[in-house]
N, C-alpha and C positions, 0 to 999 in steps of 0.2 A: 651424415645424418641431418644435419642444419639444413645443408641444400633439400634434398630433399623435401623437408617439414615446409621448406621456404616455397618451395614448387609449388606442390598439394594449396597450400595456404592460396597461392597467386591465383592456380585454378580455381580451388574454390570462390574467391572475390571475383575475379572475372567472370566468371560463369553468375554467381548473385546478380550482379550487374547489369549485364547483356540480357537474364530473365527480365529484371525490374522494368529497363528499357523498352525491350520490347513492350511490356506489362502496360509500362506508362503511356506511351504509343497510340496503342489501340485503342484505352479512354478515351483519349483527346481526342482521336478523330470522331468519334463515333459513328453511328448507322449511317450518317450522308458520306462521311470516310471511307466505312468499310464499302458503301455499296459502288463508290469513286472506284474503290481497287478492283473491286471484283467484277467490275462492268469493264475496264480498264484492260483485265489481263482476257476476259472471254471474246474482247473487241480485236487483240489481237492475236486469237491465236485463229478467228477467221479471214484476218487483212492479207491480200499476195506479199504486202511488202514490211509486218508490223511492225519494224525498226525506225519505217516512216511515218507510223499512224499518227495523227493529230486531230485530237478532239475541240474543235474551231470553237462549239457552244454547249452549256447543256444549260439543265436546271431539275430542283425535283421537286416532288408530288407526293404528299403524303396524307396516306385513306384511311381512316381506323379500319378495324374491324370490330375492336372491340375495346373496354375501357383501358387495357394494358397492351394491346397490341395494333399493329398499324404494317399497311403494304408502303414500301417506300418504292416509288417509281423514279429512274435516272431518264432524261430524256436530252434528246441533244443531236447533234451534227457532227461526224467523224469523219475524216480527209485521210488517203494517204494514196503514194507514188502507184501508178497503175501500171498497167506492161511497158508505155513508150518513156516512163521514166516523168510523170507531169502528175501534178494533184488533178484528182476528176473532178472536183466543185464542191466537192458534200453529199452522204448518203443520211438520213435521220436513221437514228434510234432510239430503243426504247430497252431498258432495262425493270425488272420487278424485282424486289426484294421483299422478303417477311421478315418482322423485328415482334419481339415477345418480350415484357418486362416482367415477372413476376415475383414473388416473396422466398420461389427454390431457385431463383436464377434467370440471365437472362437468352435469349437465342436469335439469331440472324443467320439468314442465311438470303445469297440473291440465286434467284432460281431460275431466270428465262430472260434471253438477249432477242430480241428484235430487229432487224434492219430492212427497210427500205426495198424496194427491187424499184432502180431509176426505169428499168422497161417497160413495166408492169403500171409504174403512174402514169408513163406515159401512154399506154396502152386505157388505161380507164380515165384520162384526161380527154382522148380523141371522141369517146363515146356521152363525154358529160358526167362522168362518176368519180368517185374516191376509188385509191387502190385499196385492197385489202388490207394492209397496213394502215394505214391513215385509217381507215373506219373501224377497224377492231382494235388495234396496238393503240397509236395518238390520239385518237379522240376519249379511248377508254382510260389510258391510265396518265395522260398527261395535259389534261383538263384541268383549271384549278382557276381560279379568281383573278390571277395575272394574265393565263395563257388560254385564249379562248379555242375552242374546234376548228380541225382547217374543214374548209369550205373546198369547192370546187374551181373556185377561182384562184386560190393561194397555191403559188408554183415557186414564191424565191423561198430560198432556203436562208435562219435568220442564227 
């Protein structure tokens, strides 16, 4: 019966624990944290190789909407192994997130992954343009005071 009570007791505490943990976890990181994870795991589950993926840069962007809420935007350069087994240089992306503070509680959630098509800049590079990415995705949600609009002329990846 000891054993037993002793068991129950252990799970119990262990299990307290491992909620708190986790509990404590997710404060710390917050919204630039959660939106790191969740840009992180939607980054690989399109990669050929995601065991390889390596996010070279990023940085975020953050847009109110309103006096308690705000778009968090992840933005950055993501690498990994291509078919012949070689990093391909860096594709950009762009991630968006919505964060809500309020007095019932708070919500986050990231809702839309962005990437790059290297053929398609290349392709509105030959003509004098931005691709479609670069002029809707990067100039729209990853604009801020540090990081200014790419132009037409900007080709290295940073």
């Amino acid at each position: 019966m000891k054993t037993l009570k002793f068991i129950v007791i252990l799970i119990v505490v262990l299990g307290g624990s491992l909620f708190a943990g986790i509990f404590l976890y997710n404060k710390s990181i917050g919204p630039e944290g959660w939106a790191k994870n969740n840009t992180e795991k939607m980054l690989s589950s399109v990669m050929k190789n995601p065991e390889s993926m390596v996010i070279r840069s990023y940085f975020f962007v953050k847009k109110p909407t309103s006096t308690s809420s705000y778009n968090l935007y992840m933005c950055g350069v993501v690498d990994g192994l291509n078919s012949f087994g070689a990093y391909s240089g860096g594709t950009r992306f762009a991630s968006s997130s919505y964060y809500m503070d309020s007095s019932s509680g708070s919500a986050f959630d990231t809702t839309n992954l962005q990437i790059a098509d290297k053929m398609e800049i290349d392709d509105a590079r030959s003509v004098g343009m931005l691709s479609s990415f670069e002029k809707v995705y990067w100039n729209e949600w990853c604009v801020d005071s540090q990081h200014p609009p790419l132009s037409v002329g900007d080709s290295g990846l940073k």
